[in-house]
DRENSE-661728 format. One line per field, with one value per residue (C-alpha): x, y, z; residue in one letter. Coordinates in steps of 0.05 Angstrom, whole numbers, plus 5000, padded with zeros to 4 digits. Layout:
! residues N
c1 X / ...
c2 Y / ...
c3 Z / ...
resn a / ...
! end
This chain:
! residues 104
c1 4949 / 4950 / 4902 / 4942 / 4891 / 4885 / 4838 / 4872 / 4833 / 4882 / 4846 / 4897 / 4878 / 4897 / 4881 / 4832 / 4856 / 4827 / 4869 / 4844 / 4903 / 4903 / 4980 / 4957 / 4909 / 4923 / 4937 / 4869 / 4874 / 4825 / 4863 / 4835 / 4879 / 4855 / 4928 / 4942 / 5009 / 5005 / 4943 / 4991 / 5040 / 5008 / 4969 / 5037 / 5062 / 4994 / 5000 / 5062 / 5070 / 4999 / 4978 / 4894 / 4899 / 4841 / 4857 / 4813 / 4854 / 4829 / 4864 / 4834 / 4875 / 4891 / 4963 / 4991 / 5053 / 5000 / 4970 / 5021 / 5061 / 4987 / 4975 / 5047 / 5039 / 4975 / 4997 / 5065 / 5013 / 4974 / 5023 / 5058 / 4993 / 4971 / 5038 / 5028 / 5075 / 5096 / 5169 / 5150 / 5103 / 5160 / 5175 / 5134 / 5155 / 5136 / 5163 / 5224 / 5239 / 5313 / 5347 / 5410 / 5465 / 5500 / 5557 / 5611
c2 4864 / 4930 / 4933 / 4956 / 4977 / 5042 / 5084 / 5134 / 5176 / 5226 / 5270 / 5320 / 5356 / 5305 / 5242 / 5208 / 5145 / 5106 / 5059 / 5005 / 4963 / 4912 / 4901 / 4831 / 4803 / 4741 / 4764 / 4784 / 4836 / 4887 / 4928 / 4981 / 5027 / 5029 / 5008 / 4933 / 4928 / 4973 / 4934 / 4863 / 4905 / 4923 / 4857 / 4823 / 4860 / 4860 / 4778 / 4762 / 4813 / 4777 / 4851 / 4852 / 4913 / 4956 / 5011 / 5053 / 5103 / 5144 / 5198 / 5265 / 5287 / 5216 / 5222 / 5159 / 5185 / 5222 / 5168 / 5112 / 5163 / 5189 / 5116 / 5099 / 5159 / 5130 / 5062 / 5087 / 5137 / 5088 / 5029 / 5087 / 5099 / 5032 / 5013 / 5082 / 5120 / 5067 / 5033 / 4967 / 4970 / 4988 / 4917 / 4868 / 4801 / 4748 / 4684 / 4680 / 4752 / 4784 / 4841 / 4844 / 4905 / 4940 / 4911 / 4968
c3 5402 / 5373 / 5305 / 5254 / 5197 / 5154 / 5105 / 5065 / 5016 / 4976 / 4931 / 4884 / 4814 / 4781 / 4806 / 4866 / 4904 / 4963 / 4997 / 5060 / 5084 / 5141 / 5160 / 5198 / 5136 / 5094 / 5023 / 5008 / 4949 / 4910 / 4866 / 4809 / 4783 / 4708 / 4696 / 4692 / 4704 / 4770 / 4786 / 4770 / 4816 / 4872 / 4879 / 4886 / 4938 / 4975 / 4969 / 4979 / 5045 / 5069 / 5069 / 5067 / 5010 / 4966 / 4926 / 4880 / 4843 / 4781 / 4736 / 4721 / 4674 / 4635 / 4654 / 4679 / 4715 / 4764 / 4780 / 4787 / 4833 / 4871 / 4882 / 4922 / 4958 / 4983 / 4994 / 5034 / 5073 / 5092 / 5113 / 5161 / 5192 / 5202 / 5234 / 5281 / 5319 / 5366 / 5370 / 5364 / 5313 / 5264 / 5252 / 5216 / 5217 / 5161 / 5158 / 5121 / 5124 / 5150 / 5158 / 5118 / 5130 / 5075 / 5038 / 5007
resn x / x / x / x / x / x / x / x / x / x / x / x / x / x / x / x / x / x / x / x / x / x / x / x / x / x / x / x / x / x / x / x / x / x / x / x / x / x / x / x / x / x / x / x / x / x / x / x / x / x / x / x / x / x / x / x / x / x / x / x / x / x / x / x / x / x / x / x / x / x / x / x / x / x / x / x / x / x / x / x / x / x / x / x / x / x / x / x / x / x / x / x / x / x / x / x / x / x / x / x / x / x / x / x
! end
């Protein structure tokens, strides 16, 4: 089986965020933003997607907006490269997850 883990460091001007995901963990969660509904946020999805998930993320320039966006930029960075380049690694599968088409 293919390891799907990642480390993402993004430093900008305005904010520094560190990100260490394991797509095949168990929910485990370590999440410091400085923001506690992002951190209440991010620790949800990181549970409930049995993602093994740490982020660090800290503003420069006390603007929140910079941060909260910094931060999914990191965490959607570093999901695509732990899932890599490959086809098949494209789909995750959870229990009790579907695909559902779109209804017009």
């Amino acid at each position: 089986m293919v390891i799907r883990k990642s480390k993402i460091k993004r430093e900008t001007k305005e904010t520094s965020v560190s990100v260490a995901l394991n797509i095949d963990g168990s929910g485990k969660t370590s999440i410091d933003t400085g923001i506690g509904f992002l951190d209440h946020l991010i620790t949800s999805f990181g549970k409930h997607a049995m993602l093994d998930l740490a982020v660090k993320a800290r503003s420069k320039d006390k603007i929140e907006h910079h941060l909260i966006e910094d931060t999914a930029i990191a965490v959607g960075l570093s999901i695509d490269k732990a899932l890599g380049s490959s086809y098949s690694s494209w789909f995750v599968n959870r229990q009790g997850s579907w695909k559902q088409g779109r209804h017009y």
